[in-house]
C-alpha positions in Angstrom: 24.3 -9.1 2.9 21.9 -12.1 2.6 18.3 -11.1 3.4 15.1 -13.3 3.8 11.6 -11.5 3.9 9.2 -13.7 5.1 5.3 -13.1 4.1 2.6 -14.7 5.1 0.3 -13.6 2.9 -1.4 -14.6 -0.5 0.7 -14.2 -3.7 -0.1 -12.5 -5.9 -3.1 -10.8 -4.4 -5.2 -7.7 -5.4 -4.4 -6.0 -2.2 -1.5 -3.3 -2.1 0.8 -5.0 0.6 1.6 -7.7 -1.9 2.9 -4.8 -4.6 4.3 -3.5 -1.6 6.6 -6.7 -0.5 7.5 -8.2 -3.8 8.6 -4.1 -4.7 11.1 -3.7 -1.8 12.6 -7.1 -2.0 13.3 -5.6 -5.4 15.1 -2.9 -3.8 16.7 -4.8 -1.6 18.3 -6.3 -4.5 19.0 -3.5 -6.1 21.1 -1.9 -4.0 23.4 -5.1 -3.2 21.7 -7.4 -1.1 20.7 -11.1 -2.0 17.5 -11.4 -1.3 14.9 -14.4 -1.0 10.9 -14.0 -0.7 9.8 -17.0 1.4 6.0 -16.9 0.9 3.2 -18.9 2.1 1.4 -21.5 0.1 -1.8 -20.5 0.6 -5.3 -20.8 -1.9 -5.8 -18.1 -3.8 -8.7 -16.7 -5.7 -10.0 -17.5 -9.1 -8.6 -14.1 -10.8 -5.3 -14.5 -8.6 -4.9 -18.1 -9.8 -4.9 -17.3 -13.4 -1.5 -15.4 -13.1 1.2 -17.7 -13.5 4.2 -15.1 -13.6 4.3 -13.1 -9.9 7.7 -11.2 -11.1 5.6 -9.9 -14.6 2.6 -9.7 -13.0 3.9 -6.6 -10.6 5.9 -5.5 -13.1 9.9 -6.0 -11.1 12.8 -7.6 -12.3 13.3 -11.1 -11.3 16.4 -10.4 -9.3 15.4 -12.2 -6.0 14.7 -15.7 -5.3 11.1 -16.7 -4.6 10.3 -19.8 -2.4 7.0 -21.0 -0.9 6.6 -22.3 2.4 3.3 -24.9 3.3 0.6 -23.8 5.3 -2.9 -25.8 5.9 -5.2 -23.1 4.6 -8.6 -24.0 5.0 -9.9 -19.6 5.3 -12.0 -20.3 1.8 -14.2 -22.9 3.6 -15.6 -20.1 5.9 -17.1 -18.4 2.2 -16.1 -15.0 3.8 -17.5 -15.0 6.9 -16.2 -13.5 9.9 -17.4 -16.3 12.4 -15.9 -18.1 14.5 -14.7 -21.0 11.9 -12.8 -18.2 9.9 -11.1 -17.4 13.0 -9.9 -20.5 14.2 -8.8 -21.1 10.4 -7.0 -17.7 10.2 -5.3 -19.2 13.3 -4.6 -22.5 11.7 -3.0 -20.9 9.1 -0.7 -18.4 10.4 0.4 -21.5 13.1 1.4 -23.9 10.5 3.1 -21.1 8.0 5.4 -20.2 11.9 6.2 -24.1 11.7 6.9 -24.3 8.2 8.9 -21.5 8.7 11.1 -22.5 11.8 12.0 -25.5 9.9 12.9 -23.3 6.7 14.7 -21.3 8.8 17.0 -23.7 10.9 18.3 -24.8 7.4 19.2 -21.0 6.3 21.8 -19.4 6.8 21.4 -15.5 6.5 22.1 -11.9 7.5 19.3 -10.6 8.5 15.4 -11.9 8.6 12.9 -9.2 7.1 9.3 -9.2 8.1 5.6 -7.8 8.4 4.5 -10.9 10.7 5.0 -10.4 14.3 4.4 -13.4 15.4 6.6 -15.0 12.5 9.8 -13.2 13.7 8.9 -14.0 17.2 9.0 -17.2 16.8 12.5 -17.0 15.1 13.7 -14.9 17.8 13.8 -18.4 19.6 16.8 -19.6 17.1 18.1 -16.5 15.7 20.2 -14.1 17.3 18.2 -10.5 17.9 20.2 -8.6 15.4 19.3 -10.4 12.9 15.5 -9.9 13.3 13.8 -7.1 11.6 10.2 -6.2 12.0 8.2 -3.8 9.5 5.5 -2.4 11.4 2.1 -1.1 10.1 0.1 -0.3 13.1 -0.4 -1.1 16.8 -2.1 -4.0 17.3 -5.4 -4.5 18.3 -6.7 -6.8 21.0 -5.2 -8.5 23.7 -3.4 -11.5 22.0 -2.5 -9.2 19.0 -0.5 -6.3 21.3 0.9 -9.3 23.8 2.2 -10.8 20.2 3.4 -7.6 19.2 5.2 -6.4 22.2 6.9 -9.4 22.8 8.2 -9.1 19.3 9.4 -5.6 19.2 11.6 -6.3 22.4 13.1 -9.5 21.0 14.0 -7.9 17.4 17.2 -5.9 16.6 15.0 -3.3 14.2 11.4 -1.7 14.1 11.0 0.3 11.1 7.2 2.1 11.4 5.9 3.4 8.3 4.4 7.0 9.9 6.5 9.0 12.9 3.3 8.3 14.8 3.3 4.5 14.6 7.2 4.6 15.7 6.3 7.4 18.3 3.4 5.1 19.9 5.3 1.7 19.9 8.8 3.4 21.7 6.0 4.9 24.4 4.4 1.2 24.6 7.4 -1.6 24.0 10.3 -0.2 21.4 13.3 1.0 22.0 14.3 4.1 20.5 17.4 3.8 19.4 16.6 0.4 17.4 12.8 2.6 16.1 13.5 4.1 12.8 11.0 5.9 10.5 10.0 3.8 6.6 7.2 5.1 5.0 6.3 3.4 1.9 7.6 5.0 -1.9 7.6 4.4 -5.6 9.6 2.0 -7.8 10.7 4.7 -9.7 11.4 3.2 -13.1 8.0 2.8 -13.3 7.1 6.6 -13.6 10.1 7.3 -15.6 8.9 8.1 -19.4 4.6 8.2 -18.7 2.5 8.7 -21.5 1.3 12.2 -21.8 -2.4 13.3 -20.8 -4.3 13.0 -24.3 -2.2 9.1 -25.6 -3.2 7.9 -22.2 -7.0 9.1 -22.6 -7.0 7.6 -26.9 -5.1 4.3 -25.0 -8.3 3.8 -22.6 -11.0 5.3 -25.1 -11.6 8.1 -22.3 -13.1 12.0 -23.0 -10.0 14.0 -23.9 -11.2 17.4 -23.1 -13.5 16.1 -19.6 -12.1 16.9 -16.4 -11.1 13.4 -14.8 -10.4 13.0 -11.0 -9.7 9.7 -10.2 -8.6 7.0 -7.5 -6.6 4.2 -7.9 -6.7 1.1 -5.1 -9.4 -1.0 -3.4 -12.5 0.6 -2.5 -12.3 -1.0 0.9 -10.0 -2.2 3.5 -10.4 -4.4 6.1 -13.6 -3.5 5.7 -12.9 0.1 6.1 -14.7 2.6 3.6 -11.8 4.5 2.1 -13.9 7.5 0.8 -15.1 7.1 -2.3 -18.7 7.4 -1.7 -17.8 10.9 -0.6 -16.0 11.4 -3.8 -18.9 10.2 -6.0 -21.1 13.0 -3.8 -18.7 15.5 -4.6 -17.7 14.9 -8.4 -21.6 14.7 -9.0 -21.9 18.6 -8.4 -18.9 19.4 -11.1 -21.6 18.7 -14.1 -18.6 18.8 -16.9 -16.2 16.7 -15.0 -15.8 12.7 -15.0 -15.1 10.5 -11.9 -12.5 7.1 -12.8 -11.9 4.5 -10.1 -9.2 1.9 -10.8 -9.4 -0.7 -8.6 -12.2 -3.2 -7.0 -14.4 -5.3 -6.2 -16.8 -4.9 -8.7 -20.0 -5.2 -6.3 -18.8 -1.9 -4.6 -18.1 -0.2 -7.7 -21.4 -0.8 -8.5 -23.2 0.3 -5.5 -21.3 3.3 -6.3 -22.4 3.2 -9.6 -25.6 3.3 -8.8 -25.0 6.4 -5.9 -24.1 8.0 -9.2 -27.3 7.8 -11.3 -29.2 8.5 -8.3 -27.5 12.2 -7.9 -28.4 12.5 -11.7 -25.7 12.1 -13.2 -24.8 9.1 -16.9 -22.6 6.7 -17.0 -20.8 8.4 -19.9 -19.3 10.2 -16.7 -18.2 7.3 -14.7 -14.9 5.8 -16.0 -14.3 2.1 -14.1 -11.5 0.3 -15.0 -11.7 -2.5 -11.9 -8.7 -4.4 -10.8 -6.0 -3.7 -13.0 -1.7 -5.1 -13.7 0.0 -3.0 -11.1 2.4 -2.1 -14.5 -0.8 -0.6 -15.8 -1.8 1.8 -13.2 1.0 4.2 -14.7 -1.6 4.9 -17.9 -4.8 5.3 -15.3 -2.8 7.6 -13.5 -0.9 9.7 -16.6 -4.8 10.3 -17.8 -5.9 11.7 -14.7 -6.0 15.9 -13.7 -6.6 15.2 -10.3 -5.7 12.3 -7.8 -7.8 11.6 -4.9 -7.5 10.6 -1.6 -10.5 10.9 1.0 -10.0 8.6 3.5 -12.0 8.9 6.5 -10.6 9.9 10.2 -9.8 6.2 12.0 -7.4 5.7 14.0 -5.8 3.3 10.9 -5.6 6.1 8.6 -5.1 9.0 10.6 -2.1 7.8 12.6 -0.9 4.6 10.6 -1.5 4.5 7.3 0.9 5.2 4.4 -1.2 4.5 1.0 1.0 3.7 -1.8 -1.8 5.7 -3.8 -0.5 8.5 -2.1 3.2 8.3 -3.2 1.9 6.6 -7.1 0.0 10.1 -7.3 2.8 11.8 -6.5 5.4 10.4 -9.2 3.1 11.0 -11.5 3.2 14.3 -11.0 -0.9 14.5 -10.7 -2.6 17.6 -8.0 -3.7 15.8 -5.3 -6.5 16.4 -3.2 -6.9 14.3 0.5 -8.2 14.2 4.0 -6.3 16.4 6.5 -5.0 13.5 8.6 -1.9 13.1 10.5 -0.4 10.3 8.3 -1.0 12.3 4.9 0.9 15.4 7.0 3.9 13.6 7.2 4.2 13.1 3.7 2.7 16.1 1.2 2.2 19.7 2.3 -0.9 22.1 1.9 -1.5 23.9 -1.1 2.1 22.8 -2.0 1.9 19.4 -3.1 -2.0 19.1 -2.1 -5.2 20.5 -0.9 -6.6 19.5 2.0 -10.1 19.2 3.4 -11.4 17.8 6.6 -12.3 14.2 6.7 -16.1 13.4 5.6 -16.6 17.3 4.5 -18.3 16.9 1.0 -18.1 20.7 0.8 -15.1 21.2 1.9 -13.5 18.3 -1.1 -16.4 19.8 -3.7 -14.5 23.5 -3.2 -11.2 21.8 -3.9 -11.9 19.5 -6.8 -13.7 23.1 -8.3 -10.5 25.3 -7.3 -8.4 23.0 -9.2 -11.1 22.6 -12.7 -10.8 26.1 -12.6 -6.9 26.4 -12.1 -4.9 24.8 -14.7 -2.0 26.0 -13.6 -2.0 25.4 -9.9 -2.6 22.0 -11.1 0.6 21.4 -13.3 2.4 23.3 -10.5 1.5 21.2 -7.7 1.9 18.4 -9.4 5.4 19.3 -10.7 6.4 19.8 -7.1 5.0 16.2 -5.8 6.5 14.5 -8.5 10.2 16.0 -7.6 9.3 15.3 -3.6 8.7 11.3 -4.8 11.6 11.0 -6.6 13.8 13.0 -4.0 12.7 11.6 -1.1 10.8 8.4 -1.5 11.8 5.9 -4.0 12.0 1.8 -2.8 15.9 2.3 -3.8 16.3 4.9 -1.0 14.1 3.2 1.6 16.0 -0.3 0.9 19.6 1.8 1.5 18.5 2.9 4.7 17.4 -0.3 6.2 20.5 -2.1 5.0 22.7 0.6 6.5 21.0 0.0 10.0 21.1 -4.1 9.7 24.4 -3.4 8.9 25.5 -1.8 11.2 23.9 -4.3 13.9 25.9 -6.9 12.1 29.3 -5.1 12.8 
C-alpha cells in the first residue's frame, strides 16, 4: 500500500505533534507501506532553522519520502499576537497549503491519504474516492467554522481514528459513523527505549546529583496556551527538602518564571535541574535519570477527554513510576497504583503525598515502573498502531 500523510504544520518544530507525525510515517514504513510525508513550506523559527537533517533530528530511519508543499506564510509578521492579522494569516496559510495540495494531489497516485487536517482531507474528498481518505482526530472542534469543517469531513472520509475512546465516542454521537470510528492513541518508537542507560551513567552523562531524589517532566510547559501543571509540581517538589525537580523541555521565559516560583518557596537552584528544549533522541537519557515521571495536567475539557501526551507513553517505556492527574484520558491508558498514582487535578496535597509515598518506597517505584514499561511495549508501540490502521485502509480497499 502507498500512503501519503499530509501535514500542515512546521517541520521540524519543538512541539510534540511533529515527533508524533514524522514517528508514525516511520511505522508506516515499517510494517510495509510506502510512505511519503508531504509537508508545508512554512517559516520556521531561528532554533528550528538551524537543523538541516529532519530524519536525524527526530531520531527515525529515513525510510519514507519527504516532500514539501508551498504555502504563503506570512503568521511571523503578527510577532505572536493573537489579533486579528494572525488570524486572517493563519487562514491564508492553511488556504494556500489546501491549494498546493489539490494540485499535489491530482498528480498522485496513491492508496490511501493520511491526515491530521480536516479541512485538508476535505478538500480532497472533492477528487478522491472516500475510501481513500483517512482522518486522525485529536479533539472536537471548537467554534462554528471549526466543527462545520470537521463534520463535513468525518462524513466524506472512509476512516476516523480518535486518539482517546472519548474523542471517538463524542464524534460517532455528533457526525461519525461507527463502524468507520476506530480507537489510536498515541505510543513509543520502541527502539528508542531498547538498551537505556542505567540511573547513576545517565546522572554522571548530565552532571546531575546521583543520590537526590529527581522527579521530572519532559515536554512544553504550555500548550496552546494551556498551563500543563508544572507550577503545581514546583509547589509540591518544594516541600520534599532532599529531592530535586528537572524539567526538559521549553520556552525558557516560563522555565524561568518557574524558576523563580522556586526561590520564592525557599528553595536553591542546586535543586532545579533545567535542561530546555532538547533532540527528541536525547530525552531517552532525561528520562533513564529520572525516579519519578510527572504528569499534572489540569482538568480541561482538552486534557480530560482528548488528550493522549506522548510524555505519558515515553514515561512508560522507560520504565519510570509515574505520578498524574486523575482525568479520563490518562484512565484509558495507565491504572492506579498499578502503573501510577493518581491525584485530583490542581490538588498540591494530594500530588505532595504521592511524590513522598514514592521517595519513601523504593520498591513500589521499580515495581510500577516495571509494569508500565511491559504495558508500552505490549500494547502501544508506533509498529502496532501503524498495523492496525493499515489493516482497516486495507480492508476499505478490497
Amino acid at each position: 500500500m502507498k500512503l501519503i500523510y499530509l501535514a500542515n504544520i512546521r517541520l521540524p518544530t519543538e512541539k510534540a505533534h511533529g515527533l508524533q507525525i514524522v514517528q508514525n510515517c516511520e511505522a508506516f514504513a515499517d510494517v510495509g507501506a510506502e510512505v511519503e510525508l508531504w509537508a508545508a513550506r512554512r517559516v520556521n523559527t531561528p532554533e528550528m532553522r538551524k537543523i538541516t537533517d529532519v530524519f536525524a533530528h527526530y531520531g527515525v530511519k529515513q525510510n519514507f519520502a519527504l516532500r514539501w508543499l508551498p504555502s504563503l506564510d506570512l503568521l511571523p509578521l503578527s510577532g505572536g499576537q493573537n489579533n486579528l492579522a494572525a488570524r486572517l494569516f493563519f487562514a491564508l496559510q492553511m488556504v494556500t497549503f489546501v491549494v498546493s495540495a489539490l494540485i499535489a494531489v491530482m498528480g498522485s497516485r496513491a492508496d490511501a491519504y493520511f491526515s491530521r487536517d480536516a479541512l485538508t482531507l476535505l478538500a480532497l474528498s472533492l477528487i478522491k474516492p472516500r475510501r481513500t481518505l483517512a482522518y486522525e482526530a485529536h479533539s472536537v472542534a471548537y467554534g462554528t467554522l471549526g466543527r462545520w469543517i470537521q463534520r463535513l469531513t468525518v462524513r466524506r472520509v472512509g476512516r476516523v481514528f480518535g486518539v482517546t475512546n472519548r474523542l471517538c465516542e463524542e464524534l460517532v454521537a455528533l457526525w461519525a459513523d461507527a463502524a468507520r470510528t476506530q480507537v489510536a492513541p498515541d505510543g513509543i518508537r520502541g527502539e528508542r527505549f531498547v538498551n537505556p542507560p542505567t540511573q547513576r551513567d545517565a546522572r554522571i552523562a548530565l552532571g546531575w546529583p546521583e543520590a537526590a531524589y529527581i522527579v521530572g517532566y519532559v515536554g512544553r510547559l504550555q500548550t496552546m496556551a494551556q498551563d500543563k501543571g508544572v507550577g503545581l509540581l514546583v509547589e509540591a517538589m518544594a516541600q520534599i527538602h532532599d529531592a530535586a525537580i528537572a524539567l526538559v523541555g521549553g520556552p525558557d521565559e516560563m522555565a524561568e518564571a518557574l524558576r523563580q516560583q522556586w526561590w520564592v518557596l525557599g528553595r536553591d537552584d542546586a535543586a532545579f535541574l533545567y535542561a530546555g528544549q532538547v533532540q527528541p533522541d536525547q530525552v531517552t537519557r532525561y528520562l533513564a535519570a529520572f525516579d519519578v515521571c510527572i504528569l499534572a495536567l489540569p482538568w480541561t475539557t482538552h486534557f480530560a477527554y482528548y488528550a493522549s501526551p506522548l510524555k505519558l507513553f515515553e514515561y512508560m517505556a522507560a520504565g519510570r513510576a509515574i505520578v498524574a492527574s486523575d482525568l479520563p484520558s490518562t484512565r484509558e491508558i495507565v491504572v492506579e497504583g498499578e502503573t501510577a498514582l493518581f491525584f485530583p487535578p490542581g490538588d498540591v496535597k494530594a500530588l505532595t503525598a504521592a511524590l513522598v509515598r514514592l521517595h519513601n518506597d523504593k520498591e513500589l517505584r521499580q515495581q510500577m515502573g516495571n509494569r508500565a514499561r511491559a504495558l508500552a511495549f505490549a500494547r502501544y508501540t508506533w509498529e502496532a498502531r501503524a498495523r492496525m490502521i493499515l489493516e482497516a485502509l486495507e480492508r476499505d480497499a478490497n
